[in-house]
C-alpha positions as CSV (number, residue, x, y, z in Angstrom):
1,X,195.1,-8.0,226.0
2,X,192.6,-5.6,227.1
3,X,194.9,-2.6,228.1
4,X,198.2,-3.4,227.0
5,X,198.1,-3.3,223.9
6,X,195.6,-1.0,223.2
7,X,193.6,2.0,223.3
8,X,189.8,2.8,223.5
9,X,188.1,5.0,221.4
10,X,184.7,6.9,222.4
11,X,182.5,8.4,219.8
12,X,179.3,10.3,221.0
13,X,180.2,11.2,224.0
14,X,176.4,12.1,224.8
15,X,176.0,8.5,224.3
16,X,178.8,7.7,227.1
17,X,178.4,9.9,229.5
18,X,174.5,8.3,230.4
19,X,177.1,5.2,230.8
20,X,179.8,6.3,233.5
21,X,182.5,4.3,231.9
22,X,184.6,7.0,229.8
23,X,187.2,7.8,231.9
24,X,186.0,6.0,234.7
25,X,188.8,2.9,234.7
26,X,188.0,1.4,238.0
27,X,184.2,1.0,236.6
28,X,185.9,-0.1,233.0
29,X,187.8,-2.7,234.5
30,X,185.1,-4.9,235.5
31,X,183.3,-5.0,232.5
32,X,186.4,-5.0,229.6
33,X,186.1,-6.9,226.9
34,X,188.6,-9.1,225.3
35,X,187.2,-9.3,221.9
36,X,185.8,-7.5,219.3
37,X,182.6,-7.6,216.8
38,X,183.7,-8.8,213.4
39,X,183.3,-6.4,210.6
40,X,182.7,-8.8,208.2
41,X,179.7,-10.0,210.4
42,X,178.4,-6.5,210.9
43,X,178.5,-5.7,207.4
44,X,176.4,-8.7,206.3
45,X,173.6,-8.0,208.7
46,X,172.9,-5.2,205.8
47,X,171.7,-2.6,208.2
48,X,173.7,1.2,208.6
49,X,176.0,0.9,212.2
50,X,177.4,3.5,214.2
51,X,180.3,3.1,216.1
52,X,180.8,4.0,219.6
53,X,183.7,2.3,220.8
54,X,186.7,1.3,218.7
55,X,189.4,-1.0,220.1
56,X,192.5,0.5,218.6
57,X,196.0,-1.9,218.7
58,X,198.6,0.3,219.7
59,X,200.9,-1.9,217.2
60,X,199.3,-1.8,214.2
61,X,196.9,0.9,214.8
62,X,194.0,-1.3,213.5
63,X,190.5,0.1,214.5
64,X,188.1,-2.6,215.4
65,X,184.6,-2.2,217.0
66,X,183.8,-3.0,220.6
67,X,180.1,-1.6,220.7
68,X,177.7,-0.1,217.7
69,X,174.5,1.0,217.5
70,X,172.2,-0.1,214.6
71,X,168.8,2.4,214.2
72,X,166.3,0.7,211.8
73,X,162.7,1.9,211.6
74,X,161.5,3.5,214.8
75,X,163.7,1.1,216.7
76,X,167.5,0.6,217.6
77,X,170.0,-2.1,219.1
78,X,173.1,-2.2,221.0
79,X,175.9,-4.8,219.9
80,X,178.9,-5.5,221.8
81,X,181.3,-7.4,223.4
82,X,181.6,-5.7,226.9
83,X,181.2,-7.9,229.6
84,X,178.6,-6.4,232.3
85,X,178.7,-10.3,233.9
86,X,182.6,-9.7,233.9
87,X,184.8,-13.3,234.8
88,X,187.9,-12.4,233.1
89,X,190.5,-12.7,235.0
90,X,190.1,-10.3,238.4
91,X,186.7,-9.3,237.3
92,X,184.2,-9.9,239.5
93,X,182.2,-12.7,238.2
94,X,178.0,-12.9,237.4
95,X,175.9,-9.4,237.5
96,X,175.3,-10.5,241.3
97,X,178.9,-9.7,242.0
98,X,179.5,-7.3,239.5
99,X,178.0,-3.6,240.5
100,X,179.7,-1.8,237.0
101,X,178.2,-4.9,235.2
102,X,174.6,-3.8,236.5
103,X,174.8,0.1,236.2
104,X,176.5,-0.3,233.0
105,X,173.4,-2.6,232.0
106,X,170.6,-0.3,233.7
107,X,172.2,2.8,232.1
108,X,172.0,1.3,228.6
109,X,168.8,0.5,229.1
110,X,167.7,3.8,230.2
111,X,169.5,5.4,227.5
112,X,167.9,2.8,225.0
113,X,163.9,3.5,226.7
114,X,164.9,7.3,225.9
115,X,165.6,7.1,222.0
């Protein structure tokens, strides 16, 4: 489950605040993931990650990546499972109907454009 059972982590909060989602729950909500990346996936794409949102089980306090950044060369990428189209659930569903799925998207892309 999303928030049940867990907690989020968010590292570089320079990073999040050009993102309006830490803190911001009623944005959150619509774009929440329900899985996470797989580290054994990440690890074989042989490039250095940096983690900026852990999913954290509040029962077994396992920390599992929702959203790293991989910087290679003069360029960098975004991985992650958040859901700017939403359709979980209550979340509204497609960007068209989603205005935290689009800001969330434009802000990463801004932030991206600015590395």
């Amino acid at each position: 489950s999303s928030f049940r059972e867990c907690a989020y982590e968010f590292n570089d909060r320079s990073f999040w605040a050009g993102m309006k989602l830490d803190g911001s729950w009623e944005r959150w909500f619509d774009v929440c993931p329900d899985c996470v990346l797989d580290p054994a996936w990440l690890e074989q794409l042989e490039l250095p990650y940096e983690t900026l949102l852990n999913r954290v089980d509040t029962r077994t306090y396992e920390e599992l990546p929702v959203l790293v950044r991989i910087k290679h060369g003069h360029g960098q990428a975004i991985i992650t499972t958040i859901r700017p189209y939403g359709g979980l659930g209550a979340q509204p569903a497609f960007l068209r109907w989603n205005p935290a799925g689009c800001e969330f998207l434009a802000a990463l892309m801004s932030s991206m454009a600015g590395a």
